[in-house]
C-alpha positions in Angstrom: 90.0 -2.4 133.3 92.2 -3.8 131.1 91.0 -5.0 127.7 91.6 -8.9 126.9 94.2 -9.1 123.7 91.2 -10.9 121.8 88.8 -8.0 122.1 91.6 -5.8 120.8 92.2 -8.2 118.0 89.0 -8.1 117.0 88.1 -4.5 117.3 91.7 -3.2 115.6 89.7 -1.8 113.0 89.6 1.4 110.5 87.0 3.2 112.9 86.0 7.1 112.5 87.0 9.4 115.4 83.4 10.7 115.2 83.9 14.6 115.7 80.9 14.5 113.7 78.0 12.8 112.0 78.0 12.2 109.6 81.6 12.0 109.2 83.3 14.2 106.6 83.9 10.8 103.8 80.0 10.6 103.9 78.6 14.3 103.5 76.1 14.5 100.5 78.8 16.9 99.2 76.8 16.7 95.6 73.3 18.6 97.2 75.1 21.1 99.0 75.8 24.4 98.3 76.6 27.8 99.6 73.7 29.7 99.7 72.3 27.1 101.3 74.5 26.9 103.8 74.4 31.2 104.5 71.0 30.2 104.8 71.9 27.7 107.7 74.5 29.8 109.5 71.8 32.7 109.8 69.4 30.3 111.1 71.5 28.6 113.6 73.0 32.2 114.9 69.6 33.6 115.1 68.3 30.7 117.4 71.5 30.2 119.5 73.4 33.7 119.7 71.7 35.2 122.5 71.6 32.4 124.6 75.1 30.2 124.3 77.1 32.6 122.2 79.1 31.0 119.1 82.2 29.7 118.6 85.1 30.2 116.3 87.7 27.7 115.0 91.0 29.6 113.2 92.7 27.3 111.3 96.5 28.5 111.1 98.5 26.4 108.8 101.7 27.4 108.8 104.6 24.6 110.1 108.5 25.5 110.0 109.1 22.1 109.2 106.8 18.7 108.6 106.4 16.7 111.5 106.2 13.4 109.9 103.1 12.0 112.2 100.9 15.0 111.5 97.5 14.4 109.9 96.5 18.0 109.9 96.4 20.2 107.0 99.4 22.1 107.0 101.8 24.4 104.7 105.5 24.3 105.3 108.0 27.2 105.0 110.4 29.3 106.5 109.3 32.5 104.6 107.5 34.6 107.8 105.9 37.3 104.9 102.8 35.4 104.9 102.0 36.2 108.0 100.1 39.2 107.5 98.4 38.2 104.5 96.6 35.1 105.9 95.5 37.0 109.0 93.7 39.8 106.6 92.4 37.3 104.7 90.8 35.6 107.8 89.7 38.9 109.3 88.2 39.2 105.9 86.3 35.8 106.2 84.8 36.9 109.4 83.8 39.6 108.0 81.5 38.0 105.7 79.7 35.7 108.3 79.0 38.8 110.1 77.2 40.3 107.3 74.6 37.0 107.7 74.3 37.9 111.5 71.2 39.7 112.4 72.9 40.7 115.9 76.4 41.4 117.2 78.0 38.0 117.6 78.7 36.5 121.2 82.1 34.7 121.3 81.9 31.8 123.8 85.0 30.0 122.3 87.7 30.7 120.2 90.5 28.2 119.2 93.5 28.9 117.8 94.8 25.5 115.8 97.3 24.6 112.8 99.8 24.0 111.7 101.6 25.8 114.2 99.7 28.8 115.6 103.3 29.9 117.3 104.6 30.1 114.3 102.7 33.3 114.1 104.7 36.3 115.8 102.8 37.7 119.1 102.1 40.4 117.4 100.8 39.6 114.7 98.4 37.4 116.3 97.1 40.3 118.6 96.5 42.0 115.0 94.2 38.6 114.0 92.4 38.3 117.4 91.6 42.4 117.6 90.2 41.8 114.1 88.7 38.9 115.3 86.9 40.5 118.2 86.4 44.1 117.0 83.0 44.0 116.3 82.0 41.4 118.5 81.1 40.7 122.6 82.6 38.4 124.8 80.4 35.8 126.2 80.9 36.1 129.9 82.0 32.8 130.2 84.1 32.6 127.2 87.1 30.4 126.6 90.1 30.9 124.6 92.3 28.6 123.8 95.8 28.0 121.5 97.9 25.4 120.2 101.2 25.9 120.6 105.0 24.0 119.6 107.3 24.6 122.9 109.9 24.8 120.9 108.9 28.4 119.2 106.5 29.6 121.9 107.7 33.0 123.5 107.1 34.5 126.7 105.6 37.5 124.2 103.0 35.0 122.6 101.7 33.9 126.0 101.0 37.2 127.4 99.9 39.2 124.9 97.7 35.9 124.0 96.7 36.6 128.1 95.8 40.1 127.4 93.5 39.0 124.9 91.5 37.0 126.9 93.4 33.3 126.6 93.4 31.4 129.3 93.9 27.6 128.0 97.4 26.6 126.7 97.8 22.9 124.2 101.2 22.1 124.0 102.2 19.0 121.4 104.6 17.0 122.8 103.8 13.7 121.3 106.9 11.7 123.4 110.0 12.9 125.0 112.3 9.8 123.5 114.5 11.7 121.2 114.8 8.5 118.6 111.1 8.7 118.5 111.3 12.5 118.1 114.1 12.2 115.5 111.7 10.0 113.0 108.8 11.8 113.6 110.6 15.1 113.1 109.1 16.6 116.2 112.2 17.9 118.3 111.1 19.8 121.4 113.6 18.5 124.9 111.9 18.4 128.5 113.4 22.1 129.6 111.6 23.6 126.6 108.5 22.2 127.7 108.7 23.1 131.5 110.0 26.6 130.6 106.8 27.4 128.6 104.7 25.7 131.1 106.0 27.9 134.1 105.8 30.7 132.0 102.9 30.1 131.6 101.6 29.2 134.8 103.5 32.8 136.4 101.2 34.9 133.5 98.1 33.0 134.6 96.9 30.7 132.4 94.4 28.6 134.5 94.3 25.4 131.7 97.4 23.8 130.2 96.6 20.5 128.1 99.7 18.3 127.0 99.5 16.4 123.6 101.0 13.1 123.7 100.5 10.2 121.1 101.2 6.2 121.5 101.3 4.2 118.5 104.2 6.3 117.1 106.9 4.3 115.1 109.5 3.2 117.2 108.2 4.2 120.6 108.4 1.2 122.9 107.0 1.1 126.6 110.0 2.3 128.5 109.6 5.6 125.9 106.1 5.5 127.3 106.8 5.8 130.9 109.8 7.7 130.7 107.9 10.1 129.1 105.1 10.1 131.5 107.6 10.4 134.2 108.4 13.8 132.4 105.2 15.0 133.0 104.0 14.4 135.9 107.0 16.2 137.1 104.8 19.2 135.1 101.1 18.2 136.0 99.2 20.1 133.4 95.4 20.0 133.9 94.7 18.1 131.1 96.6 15.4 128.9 95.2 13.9 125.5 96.7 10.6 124.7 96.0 9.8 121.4 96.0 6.7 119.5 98.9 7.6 116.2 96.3 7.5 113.4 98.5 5.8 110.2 97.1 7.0 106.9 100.1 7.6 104.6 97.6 7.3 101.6 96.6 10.9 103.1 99.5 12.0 104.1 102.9 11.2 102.4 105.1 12.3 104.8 104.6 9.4 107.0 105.9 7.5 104.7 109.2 8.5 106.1 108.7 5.3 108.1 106.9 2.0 107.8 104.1 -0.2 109.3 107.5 -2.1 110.5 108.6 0.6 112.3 105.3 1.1 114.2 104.5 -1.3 117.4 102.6 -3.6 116.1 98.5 -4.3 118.1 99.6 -6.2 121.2 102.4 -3.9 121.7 99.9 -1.0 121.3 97.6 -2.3 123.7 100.1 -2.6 126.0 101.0 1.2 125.9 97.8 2.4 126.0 97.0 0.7 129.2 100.3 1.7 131.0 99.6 5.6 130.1 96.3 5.1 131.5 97.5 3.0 134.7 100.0 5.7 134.9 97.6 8.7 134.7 95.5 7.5 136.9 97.8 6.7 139.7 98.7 10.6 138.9 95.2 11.3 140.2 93.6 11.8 136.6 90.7 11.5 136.0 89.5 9.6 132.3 87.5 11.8 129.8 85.6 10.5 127.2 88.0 9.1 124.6 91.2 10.0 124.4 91.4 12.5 127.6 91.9 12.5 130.7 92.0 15.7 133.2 92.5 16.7 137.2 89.4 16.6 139.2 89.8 20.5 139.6 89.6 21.4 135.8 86.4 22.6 133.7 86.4 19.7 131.5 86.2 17.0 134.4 83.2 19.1 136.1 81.5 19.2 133.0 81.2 15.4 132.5 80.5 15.3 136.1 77.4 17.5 135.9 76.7 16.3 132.1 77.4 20.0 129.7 80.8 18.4 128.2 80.0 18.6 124.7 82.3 17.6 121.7 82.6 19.2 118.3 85.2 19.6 115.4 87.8 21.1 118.5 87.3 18.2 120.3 86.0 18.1 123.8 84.9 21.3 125.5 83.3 21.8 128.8 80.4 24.5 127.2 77.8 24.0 124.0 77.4 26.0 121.4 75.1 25.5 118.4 76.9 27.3 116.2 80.5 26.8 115.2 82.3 29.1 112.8 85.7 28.1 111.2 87.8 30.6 109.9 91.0 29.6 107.4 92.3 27.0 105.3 90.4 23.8 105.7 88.6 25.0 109.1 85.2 23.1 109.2 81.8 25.0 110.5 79.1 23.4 112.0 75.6 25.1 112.1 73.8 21.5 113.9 71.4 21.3 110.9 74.9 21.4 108.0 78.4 21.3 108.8 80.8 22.9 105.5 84.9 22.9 105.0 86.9 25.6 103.4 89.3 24.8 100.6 92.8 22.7 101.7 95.2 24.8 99.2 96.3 28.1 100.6 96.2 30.0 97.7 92.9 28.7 96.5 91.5 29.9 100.0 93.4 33.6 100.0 91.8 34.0 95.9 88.3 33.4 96.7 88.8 35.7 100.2 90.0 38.4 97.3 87.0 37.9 95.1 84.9 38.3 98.2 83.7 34.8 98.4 83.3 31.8 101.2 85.8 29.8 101.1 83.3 26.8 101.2 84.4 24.4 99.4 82.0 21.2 100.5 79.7 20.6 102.9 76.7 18.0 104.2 72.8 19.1 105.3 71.9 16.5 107.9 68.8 14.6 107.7 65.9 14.1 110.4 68.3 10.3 110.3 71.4 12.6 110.8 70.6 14.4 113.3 68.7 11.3 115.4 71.9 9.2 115.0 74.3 12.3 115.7 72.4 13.1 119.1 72.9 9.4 120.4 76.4 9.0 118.9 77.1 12.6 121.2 75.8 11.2 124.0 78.1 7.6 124.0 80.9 10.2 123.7 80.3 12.5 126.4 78.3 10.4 128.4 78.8 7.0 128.0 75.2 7.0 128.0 72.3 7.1 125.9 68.6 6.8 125.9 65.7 6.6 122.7 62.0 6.0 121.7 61.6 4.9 119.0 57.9 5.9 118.4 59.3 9.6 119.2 62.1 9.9 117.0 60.6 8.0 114.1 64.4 6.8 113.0 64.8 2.3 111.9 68.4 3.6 111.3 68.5 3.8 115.1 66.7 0.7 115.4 68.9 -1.3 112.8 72.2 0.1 114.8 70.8 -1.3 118.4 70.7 -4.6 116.8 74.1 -3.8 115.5 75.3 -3.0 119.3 74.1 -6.6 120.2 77.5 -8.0 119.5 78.7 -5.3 121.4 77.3 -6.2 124.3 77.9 -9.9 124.5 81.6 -8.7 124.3 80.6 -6.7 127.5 81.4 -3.6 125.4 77.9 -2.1 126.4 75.1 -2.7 128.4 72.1 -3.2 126.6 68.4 -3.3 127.4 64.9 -2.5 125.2 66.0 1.7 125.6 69.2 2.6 127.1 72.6 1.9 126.2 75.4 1.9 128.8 79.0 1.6 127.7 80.9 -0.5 130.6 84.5 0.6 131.9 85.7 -2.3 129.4 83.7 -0.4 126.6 85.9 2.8 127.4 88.8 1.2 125.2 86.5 0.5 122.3 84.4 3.7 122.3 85.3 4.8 118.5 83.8 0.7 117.4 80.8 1.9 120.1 79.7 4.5 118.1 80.6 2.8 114.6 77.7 0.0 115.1 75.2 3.6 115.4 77.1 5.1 111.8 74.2 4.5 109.8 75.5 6.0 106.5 79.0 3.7 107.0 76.7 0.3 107.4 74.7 1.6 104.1 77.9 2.5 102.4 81.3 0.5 103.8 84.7 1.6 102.2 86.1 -0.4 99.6 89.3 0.9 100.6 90.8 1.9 103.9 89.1 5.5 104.9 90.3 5.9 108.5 92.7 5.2 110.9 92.9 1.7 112.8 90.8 2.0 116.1 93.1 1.5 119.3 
């Protein structure tokens, strides 16, 4: 269903992507600390472990060059000697976490994101996962994943990655237009792209995601569709189209171009609805926000039969309580605290040498938290959810269903004394969905612009 322009008017606003609650700008950073959060991550290990496994984040920072979109944390060089340093220090990390264990860990996912994980040679990141996975079992239904740039991906890094145990592939392609590749410095041509994708596909790998972006400064809607052309040529199992997140205040290096060059609302809207028109006449099926996948992958069954679950990776077809990132910036999530490691590299590696977490902040959730986090899960991988208010003792709760009111005279949600439904209109607005539930935002709002512009 296609939204009308004055909904998207109105809802073109700086709106959290909600991979948690409370989101990182609102953690009680000042009553944290890091005994208190070993104290979490052995709580949360003993009570899940045995059961759904964990999972582990690696944060892998390292970029060639800067791609001038990017929002993630990244470090930029050409100098391939730090390879082996980052990967001991991150073996060394685990480490620690496995000293607060009271049982051998159970890996049920492990991510490999950046930066550039390929920029990593293969066998040097056989070294990190063996260190990784020496002193730990394999959940039998584990799931590895890696991000990867086509451009620098070898047939080496897919198979020994294979051997390993991967068996999901993210490639970023962002948009095959080379004037849109040229300005976000993202050069990658549709050969490069199909070449790692057979590859892949010959080795094994059941699970290949594409990365593409609308939004990005001078893309237009023939770039669009030409580039969705591309891939359905390709048909990868699942495609994330995400909405270009513009926050040069963050990150400087997209102020190689301007608001001027960047479609303006209407002409946003109008891409996001072709690449979903497009998708879905490519049999697609929508997931959640941002997602969409074929009717025979994991991630479409699991919001079929209600597991898909979303965390600091994004959407994932399995739960786990307990999420443990490992590297520069990763983020861990325990349910009851989440915690982030230090941004600087050389900040992280010096407190790795004086055998310290890298923890630099971090948030406990309250009973409020974690009420308002379930629901806000729910809307997001459901498009569904249900309270008592009696049971869960929560008015922040009750002050954000009056908040949702709005919502639903726009036809956004439906509404009623104790479920909330959002509509297939409510699809497109699904970050604004979950804003009128963001108790700590309402309590709190920005003075200045935190977050990216919602659609």
């Amino acid at each position: 269903m296609e939204a009308p322009s004055i909904l998207v008017q109105k809802y073109h606003v700086a709106a959290p992507r909600y991979t948690s609650y409370p989101t990182v700008p609102y953690w009680d950073n000042a009553s944290f600390d890091t005994e208190q959060w070993k104290s979490s991550v052995a709580l949360s290990f003993k009570e899940s472990n045995s059961t759904d496994g964990i999972s582990l984040y690696v944060h892998l920072p390292y970029c060639e060059s800067l791609c001038t979109y990017c929002g993630c944390n990244t470090r930029i060089t050409k100098n391939h000697s730090v390879e082996q340093p980052y990967i001991k220090a991150v073996i060394k990390e685990w480490t620690m976490y496995r000293q607060l264990f009271d049982s051998t860990p159970v890996i049920r996912e492990l991510h490999l994101g950046g930066g550039t994980p390929t920029f990593f040679s293969a066998e040097n990141l056989r070294m990190l996962i063996a260190g990784l996975l020496a002193n730990a079992d394999v959940h039998a239904e584990a799931e590895f994943s890696f991000e990867a740039h086509p451009a620098n991906t070898t047939e080496a890094h897919l198979q020994i990655l294979y051997d390993l145990g991967f068996r999901r592939l993210s490639l970023g392609i962002q948009d095959f237009d080379p004037k849109v590749q040229l300005i976000i410095n993202r050069l990658q041509n549709f050969e490069q792209v199909k070449k790692v994708t057979e590859q892949a596909r010959q080795i094994g790998y059941t699970s290949i995601n594409f990365d593409l972006i609308y939004g990005l400064p001078l893309q237009t809607v023939d770039s669009i569709s030409d580039t969705i052309m591309q891939v359905s040529q390709l048909m990868p199992e699942r495609i994330a189209f995400y909405s270009y997140a513009h926050v040069p205040w963050i990150k400087p290096g997209q102020r190689k171009f301007t608001e001027k060059d960047l479609p303006d609302a209407k002409i946003k809207q109008k891409l996001y609805e072709l690449g979903r028109s497009m998708f879905t006449m490519l049999g697609y099926k929508e997931i959640g926000m941002d997602h969409f996948a074929l009717p025979g992958d994991s991630l479409f069954k699991a919001l079929e039969n209600g597991t898909m679950h979303r965390n600091f990776m994004g959407y994932t077809h399995q739960y786990t309580q307990l999420m443990v990132g490992l590297g520069v910036s990763s983020i861990s999530d325990t349910w009851y605290a989440f915690a982030q490691n230090v941004k600087k590299v050389e900040d992280y590696l010096d407190l790795i040498d004086s055998n310290k977490l890298p923890v630099v902040k971090g948030h406990v959730l309250t009973h409020d938290d974690l009420v308002i986090r379930k629901h806000i899960l729910n809307m997001m991988c459901k498009g569904k959810t249900c309270w008592n208010f009696h049971i869960e003792g929560c008015i922040a709760l009750m002050d954000g269903i009056e908040r949702m009111q709005q919502l639903a005279n726009d036809g956004l949600v439906e509404l009623n004394s104790w479920c909330l439904t959002v509509t297939p209109l409510g699809k497109r607005f699904l970050r604004n969905i979950c804003m009128a539930l963001d108790a700590r935002l309402w309590a709190d709002k920005p003075a200045t612009q935190l977050f990216s512009l919602a659609g």
